[in-house]
C-alpha positions in Angstrom: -40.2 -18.5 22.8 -37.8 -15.9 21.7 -34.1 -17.1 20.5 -31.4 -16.1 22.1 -28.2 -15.3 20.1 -24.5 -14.5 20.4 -23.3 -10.7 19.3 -21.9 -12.3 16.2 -24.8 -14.2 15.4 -27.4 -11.1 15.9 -25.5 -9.0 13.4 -25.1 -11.2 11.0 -28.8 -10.9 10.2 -27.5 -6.6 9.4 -26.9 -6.2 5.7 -25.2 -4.1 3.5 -27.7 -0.8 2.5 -29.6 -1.9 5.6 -31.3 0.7 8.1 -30.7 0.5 11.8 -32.5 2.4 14.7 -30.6 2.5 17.6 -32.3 2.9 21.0 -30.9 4.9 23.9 -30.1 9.0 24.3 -26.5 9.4 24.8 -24.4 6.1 26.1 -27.6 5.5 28.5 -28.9 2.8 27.6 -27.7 2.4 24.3 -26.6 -1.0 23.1 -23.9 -2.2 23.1 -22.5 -5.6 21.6 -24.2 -5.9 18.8 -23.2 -2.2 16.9 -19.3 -3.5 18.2 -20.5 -7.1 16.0 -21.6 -5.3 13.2 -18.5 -3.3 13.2 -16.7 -6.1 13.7 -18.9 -7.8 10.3 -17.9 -4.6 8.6 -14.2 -5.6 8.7 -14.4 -8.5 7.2 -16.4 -7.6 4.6 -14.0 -4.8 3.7 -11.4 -7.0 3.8 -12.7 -9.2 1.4 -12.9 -6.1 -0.9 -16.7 -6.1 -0.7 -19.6 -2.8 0.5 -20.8 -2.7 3.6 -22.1 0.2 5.4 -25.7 1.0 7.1 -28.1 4.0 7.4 -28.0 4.5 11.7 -30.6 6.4 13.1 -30.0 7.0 17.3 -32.2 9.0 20.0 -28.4 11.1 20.4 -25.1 10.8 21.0 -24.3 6.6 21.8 -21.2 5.0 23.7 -17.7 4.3 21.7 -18.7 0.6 21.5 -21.7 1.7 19.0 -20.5 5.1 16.9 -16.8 4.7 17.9 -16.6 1.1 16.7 -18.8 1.6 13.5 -16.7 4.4 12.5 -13.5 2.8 13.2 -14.9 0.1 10.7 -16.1 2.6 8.3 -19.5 1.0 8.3 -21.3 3.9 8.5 -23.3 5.3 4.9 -25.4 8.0 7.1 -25.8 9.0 10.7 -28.5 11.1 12.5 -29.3 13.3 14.4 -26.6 13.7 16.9 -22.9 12.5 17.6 -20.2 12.9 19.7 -17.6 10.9 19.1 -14.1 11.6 17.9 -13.7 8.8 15.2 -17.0 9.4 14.0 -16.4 12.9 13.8 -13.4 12.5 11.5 -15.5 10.6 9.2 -18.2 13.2 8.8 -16.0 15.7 8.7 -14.1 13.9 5.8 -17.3 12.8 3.9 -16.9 9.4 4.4 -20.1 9.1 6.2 -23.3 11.5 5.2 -24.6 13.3 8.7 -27.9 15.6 9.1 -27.9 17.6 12.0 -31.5 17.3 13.3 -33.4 18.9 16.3 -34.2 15.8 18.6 -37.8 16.2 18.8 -38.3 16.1 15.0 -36.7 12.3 14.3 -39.4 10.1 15.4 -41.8 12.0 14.0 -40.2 12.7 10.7 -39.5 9.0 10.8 -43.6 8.5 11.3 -44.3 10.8 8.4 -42.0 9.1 6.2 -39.6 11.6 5.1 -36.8 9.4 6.0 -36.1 6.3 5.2 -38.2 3.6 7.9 -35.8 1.1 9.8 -35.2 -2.1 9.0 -34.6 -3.2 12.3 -34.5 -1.6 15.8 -31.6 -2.6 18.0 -32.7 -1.9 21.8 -31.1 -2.3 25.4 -33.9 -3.3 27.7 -33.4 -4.6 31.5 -36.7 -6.9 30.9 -38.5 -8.6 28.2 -41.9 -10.5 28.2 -43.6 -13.4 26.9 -46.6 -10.9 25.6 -43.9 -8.5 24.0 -43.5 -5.6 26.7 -40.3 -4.3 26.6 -38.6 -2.7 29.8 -35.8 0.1 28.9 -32.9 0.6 30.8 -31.2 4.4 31.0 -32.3 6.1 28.2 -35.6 6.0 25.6 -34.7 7.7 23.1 -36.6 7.1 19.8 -37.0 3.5 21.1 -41.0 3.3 20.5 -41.1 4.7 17.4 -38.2 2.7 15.9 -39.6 -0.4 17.6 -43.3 0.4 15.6 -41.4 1.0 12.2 -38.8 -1.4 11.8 -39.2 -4.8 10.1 -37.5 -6.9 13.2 -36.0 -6.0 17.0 -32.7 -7.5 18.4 -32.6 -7.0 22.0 -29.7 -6.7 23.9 -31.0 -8.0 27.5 -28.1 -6.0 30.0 -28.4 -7.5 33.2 -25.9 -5.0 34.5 -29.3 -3.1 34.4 -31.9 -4.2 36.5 -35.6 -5.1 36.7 -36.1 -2.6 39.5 -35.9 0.2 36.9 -39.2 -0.8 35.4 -41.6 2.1 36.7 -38.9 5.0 35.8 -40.7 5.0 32.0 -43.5 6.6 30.2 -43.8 5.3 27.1 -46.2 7.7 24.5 -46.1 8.6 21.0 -48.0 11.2 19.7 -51.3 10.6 17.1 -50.0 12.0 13.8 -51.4 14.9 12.1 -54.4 15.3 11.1 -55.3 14.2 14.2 -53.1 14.8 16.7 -54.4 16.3 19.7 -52.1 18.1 22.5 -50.1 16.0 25.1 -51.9 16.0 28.3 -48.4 16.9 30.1 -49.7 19.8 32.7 -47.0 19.2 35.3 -43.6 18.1 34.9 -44.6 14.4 37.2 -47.5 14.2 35.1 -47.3 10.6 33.7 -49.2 9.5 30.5 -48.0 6.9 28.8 -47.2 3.0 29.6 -44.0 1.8 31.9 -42.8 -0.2 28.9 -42.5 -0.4 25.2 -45.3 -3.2 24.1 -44.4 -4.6 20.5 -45.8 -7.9 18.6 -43.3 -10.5 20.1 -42.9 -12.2 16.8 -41.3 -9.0 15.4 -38.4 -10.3 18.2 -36.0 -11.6 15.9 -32.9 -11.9 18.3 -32.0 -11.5 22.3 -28.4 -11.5 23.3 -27.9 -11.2 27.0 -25.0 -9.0 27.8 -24.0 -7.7 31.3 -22.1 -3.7 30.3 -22.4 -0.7 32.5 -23.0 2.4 30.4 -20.4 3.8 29.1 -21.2 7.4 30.4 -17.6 9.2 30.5 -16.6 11.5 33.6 -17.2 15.1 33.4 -14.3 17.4 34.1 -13.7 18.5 37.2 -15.4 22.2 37.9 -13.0 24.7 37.2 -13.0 28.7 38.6 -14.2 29.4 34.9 -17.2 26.9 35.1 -17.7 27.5 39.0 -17.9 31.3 37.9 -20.0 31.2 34.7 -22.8 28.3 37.5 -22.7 31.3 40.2 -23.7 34.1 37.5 -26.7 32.3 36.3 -28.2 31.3 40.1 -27.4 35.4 40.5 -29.2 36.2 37.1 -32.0 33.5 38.4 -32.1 35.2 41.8 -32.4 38.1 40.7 -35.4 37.7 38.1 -36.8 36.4 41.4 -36.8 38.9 43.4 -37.8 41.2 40.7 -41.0 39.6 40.1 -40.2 38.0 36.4 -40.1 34.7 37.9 -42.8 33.6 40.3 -41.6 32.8 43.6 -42.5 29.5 43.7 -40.1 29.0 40.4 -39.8 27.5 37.2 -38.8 24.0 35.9 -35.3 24.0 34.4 -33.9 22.4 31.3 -30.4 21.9 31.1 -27.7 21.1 28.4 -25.1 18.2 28.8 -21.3 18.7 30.1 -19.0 20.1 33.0 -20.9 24.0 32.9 -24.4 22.7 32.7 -23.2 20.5 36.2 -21.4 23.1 37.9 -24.9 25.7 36.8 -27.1 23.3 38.3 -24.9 22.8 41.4 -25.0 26.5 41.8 -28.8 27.0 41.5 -29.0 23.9 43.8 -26.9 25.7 46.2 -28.3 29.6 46.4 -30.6 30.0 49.2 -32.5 32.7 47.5 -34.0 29.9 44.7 -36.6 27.5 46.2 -36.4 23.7 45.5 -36.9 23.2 41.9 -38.5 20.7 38.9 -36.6 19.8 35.7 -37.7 19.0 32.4 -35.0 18.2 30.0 -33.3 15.3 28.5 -30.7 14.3 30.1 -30.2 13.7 33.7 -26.6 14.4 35.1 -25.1 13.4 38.2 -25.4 17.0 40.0 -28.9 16.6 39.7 -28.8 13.0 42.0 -27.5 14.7 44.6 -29.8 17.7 44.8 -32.7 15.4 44.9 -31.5 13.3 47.8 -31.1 17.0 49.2 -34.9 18.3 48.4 -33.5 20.7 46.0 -34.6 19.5 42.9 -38.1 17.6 43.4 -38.6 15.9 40.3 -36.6 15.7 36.9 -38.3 14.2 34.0 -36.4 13.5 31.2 -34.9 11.1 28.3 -31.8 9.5 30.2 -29.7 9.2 33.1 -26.7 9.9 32.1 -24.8 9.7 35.1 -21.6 7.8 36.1 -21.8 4.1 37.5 -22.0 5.2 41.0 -25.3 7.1 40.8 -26.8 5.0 38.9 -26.1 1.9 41.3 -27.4 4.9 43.9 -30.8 4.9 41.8 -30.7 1.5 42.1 -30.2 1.0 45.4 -32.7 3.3 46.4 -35.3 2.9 43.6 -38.1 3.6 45.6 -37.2 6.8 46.7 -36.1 7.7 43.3 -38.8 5.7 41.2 -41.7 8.8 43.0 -39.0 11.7 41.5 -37.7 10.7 38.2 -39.6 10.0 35.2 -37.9 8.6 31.4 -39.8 9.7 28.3 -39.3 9.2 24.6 -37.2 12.3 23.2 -40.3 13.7 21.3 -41.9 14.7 24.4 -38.7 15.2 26.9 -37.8 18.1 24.2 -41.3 18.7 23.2 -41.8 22.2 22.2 -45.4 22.6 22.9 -44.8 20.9 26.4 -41.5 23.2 27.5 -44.0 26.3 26.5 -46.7 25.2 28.8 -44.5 24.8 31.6 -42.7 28.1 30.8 -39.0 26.3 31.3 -36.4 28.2 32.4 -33.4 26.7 29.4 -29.7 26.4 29.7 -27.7 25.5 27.1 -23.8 26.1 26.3 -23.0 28.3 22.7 -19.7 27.1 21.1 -19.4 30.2 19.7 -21.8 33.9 19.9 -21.2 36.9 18.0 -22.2 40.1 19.3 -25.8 40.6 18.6 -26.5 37.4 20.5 -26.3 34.6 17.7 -25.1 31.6 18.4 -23.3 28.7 16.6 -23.6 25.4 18.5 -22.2 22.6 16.2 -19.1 24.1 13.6 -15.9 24.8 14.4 -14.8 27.8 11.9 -17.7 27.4 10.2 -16.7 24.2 8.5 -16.2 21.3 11.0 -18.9 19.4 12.7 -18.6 19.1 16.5 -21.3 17.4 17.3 -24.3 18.9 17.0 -27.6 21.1 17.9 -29.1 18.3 20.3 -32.3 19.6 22.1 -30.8 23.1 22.0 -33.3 24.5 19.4 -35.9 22.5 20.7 -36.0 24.3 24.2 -34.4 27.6 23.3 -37.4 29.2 20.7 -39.9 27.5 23.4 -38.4 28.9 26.3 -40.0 31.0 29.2 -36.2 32.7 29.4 -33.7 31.1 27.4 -30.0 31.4 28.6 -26.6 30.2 26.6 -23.3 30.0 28.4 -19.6 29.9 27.5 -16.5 30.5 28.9 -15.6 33.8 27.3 -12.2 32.1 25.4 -11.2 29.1 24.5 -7.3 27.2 23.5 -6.0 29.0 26.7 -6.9 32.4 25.2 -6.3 32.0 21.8 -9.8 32.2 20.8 -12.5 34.4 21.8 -16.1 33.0 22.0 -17.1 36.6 21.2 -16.9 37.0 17.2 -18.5 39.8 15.3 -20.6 37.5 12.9 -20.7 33.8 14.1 -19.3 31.4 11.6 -22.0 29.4 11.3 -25.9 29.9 12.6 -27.9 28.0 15.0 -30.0 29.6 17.3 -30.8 33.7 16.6 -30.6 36.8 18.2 -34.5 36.2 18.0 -34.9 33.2 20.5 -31.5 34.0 22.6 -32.4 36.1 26.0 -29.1 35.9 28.4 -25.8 34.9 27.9 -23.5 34.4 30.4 -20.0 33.5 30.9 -17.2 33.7 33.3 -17.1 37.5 33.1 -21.0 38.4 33.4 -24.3 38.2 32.4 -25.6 40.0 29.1 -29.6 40.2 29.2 -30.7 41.0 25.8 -34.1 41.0 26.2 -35.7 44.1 24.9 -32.5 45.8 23.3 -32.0 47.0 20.0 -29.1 45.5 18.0 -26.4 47.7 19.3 -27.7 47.9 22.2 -27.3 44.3 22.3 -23.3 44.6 21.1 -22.5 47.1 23.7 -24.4 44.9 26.7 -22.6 41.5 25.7 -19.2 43.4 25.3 -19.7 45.3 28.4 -20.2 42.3 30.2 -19.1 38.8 28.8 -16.2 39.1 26.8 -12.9 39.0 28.1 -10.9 42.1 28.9 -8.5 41.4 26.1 -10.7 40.9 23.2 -13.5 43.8 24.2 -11.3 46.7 22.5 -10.6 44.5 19.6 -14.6 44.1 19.1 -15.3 48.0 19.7 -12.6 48.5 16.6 -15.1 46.2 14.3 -18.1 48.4 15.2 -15.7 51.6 14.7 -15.2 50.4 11.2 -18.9 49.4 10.4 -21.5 52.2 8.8 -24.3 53.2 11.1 -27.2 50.3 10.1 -30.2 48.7 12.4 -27.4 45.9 12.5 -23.8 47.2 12.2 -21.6 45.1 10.2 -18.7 45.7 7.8 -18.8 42.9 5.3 -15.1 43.3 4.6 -14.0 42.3 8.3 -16.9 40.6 10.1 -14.6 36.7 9.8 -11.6 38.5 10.7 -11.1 37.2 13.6 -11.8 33.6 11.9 -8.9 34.0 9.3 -7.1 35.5 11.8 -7.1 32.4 13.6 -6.9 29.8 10.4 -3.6 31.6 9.5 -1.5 32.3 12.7 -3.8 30.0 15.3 -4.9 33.0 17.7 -7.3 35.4 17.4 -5.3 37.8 20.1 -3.9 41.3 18.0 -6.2 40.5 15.4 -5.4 43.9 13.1 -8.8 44.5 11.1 -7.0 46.5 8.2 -5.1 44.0 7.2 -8.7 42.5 5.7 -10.0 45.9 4.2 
């Protein structure tokens, strides 16, 4: 009953000015062929001299073959609410393509309430697809059900790279809207509550092209002593709440960020004897966290996507029954629900691209100016969180930065919702601590021995205030760096 397409043929139903939802959270499970033909559509259009661009709502980052290749082609008019890729970065950054940041739970619901524009179509991954319209995911939800609801027509791309055996691993729900929303029966980070599948009105089916691509989920880089270091000082600061009664004994569920220090932190908790096994509730699933489940240290992970490397996933696979009873897939809404991640009183770790002394922190803009990628889930879990803890290395560029500044260049998280931070050098718990007091605990014990007399200079030169800052100085450190690329021997009276 449904047609089944070519790539080329599927995106030639896209249009210029036309909206696309893109299922999948990060390369899981997003697709794959047809963004590439779309791209590909883009091309010739341009070469022709004629428009063609499209509005691209995702669940997160994708893989290169969907925001890589669109960029590439320039057929991108707006892009939300996460990225991480290079090309498509340069195009934000430029203003060839408009981007708002958004916090991950809000899309599908600010798609709902119609303060953005609905999607035309929905362009989904799925591993299995029925007669009656349910629709199996693969590695990652995303904002798949909502996107599927809203738009006008679905293209399917059916991956057989990804198989049946992965239906189960879902749970499908989407919230009642206000006024009548009511709370989401989540208690327990296995409780399921949803569906195992997407279901939709088959006829809104207007394409299926069977492709057969792995995910395109990128190795992390190797643990380093920095990352090693920064994962042993959180398990200690974990332990330690333990033992001093902050944490209960039997533990809390932990959500963790994406990347090599979020691995080598949950390797480390995995690994202290002094933490019992463990729950997650987060979005994305990494590799470290495979292991530690065929070890009994983690005991169930519910989140938004496996984004692990082809081996563990063909693990999964392979042993899908033992893994189908311990991992759960949920829509982003409620794997970075903020009601939910109070409940269970999570335990959140994210990574700060930059902090300035009183425990702000900028996750997204380099200097203030350039996208990076993005706030993610960070937000989402960090106001919510039973103790919420960012970590960095303490420099960057081989030194030449510090992470450390005395006014962040750009805010995305405050000194209000950040508890701990941590890096190579220590552990900074802020809870409780006046704004200087704050100051003289993070440069006691995470900035790097050659920046911490620089940053007791700036406070020096700063009039006594609930929040020290001198006005004059506080991006010193920035234009040092923008003029001479270091912030080492950054002289502050060169800026009065």
């Amino acid at each position: 009953m449904y047609k089944f397409v070519s790539a080329a043929e599927a995106a030639a139903l896209i249009n210029n000015g036309d909206i696309v939802g893109m299922g999948g959270f990060t390369p899981a499970g997003a697709p794959k062929e047809v963004p590439t033909a779309i791209a590909h559509r883009a091309e010739e259009f341009h070469a022709r001299g004629e428009e063609f661009k499209i509005g691209v709502y995702t669940g997160a980052s994708t893989g290169d073959s969907c925001d890589g290749m669109l960029a590439r082609a320039h057929a991108i008019d707006f892009r939300t609410p996460y990225q991480s890729n290079k090309d498509l970065r340069i195009e934000l950054n430029n203003q060839d393509a408009h981007y708002f940041d958004m916090h991950l739970s809000h899309l599908a619901q600010e798609l709902r309430y119609g303060f953005l524009p609905k999607p035309k179509f929905a362009i989904i991954e799925a591993c299995q697809v029925t007669d009656d319209g349910e629709i199996i995911p693969t590695a990652g939800v995303g904002i798949m059900p909502t996107i599927c609801r809203l738009a006008d027509h679905i293209i399917i791309e059916l991956n057989e790279a990804m198989p049946a055996v992965m239906r189960g691993l879902h749970d499908i729900y989407e919230p009642a809207d206000p006024p009548v929303r009511r709370e989401i029966p989540i208690y327990h980070v296995s409780d399921r509550i949803g569906t195992d599948c997407i279901k939709v009105d088959p006829a809104k089916i207007v394409a299926i092209v069977k492709t057969n691509r792995p995910n395109e989920v990128g190795k992390f880089t190797p643990l380093d002593e920095t990352t090693e270091k920064i994962g042993a000082n959180v398990a200690l600061f974990l332990e330690n709440e333990i033992k001093a009664g902050r944490i209960p004994k039997e533990f809390l569920p932990i959500q963790s960020g994406v990347g090599n220090i979020a691995n080598a932190v949950l390797g480390a908790i995995g690994e202290n004897p002094h933490i019992p096994p463990f729950t997650m509730y987060t979005e994305v699933i990494q590799d470290s966290v495979v292991g530690l489940m065929k070890e009994g240290r983690v005991t169930f992970a519910s989140g938004c996507s496996l984004t692990v490397g082809a081996d563990k996933l063909q693990d999964i696979v392979d042993h899908i029954d033992f893994f189908r009873s311990r991992i759960v897939l949920r829509p982003q809404e409620i794997s970075n629900n903020p009601e939910v991640a109070r409940r269970l009183g999570l335990i959140t770790i994210n990574t700060a691209l930059e902090a300035d002394i009183y425990g702000n922190i900028n996750s997204t803009h380099v200097l203030g100016t350039k996208m990076m990628n993005g706030i993610g889930g960070s937000g989402d879990f960090t106001r919510n969180a039973y103790i919420s803890i960012y970590t960095t290395p303490s420099t960057a560029k081989g030194g030449l930065i510090s992470s450390f500044v005395p006014m962040v260049s750009h805010l995305d998280h405050s000194e209000h919702s950040v508890k701990v931070i941590v890096t190579e050098q220590g552990i900074a718990d802020l809870r409780g601590k006046s704004p200087i007091q704050r100051a003289e605990e993070i440069i006691n014990n995470c900035v790097a021995p050659e920046y911490k007399p620089m940053l007791r200079e700036y406070l020096s030169l700063c009039k006594k205030a609930h929040t020290q800052h001198n006005l004059a100085l506080a991006f010193g450190m920035h234009r040092q760096f923008a003029e001479t690329g270091s912030m080492l021997d950054t002289k502050w009276e060169k800026f009065l």
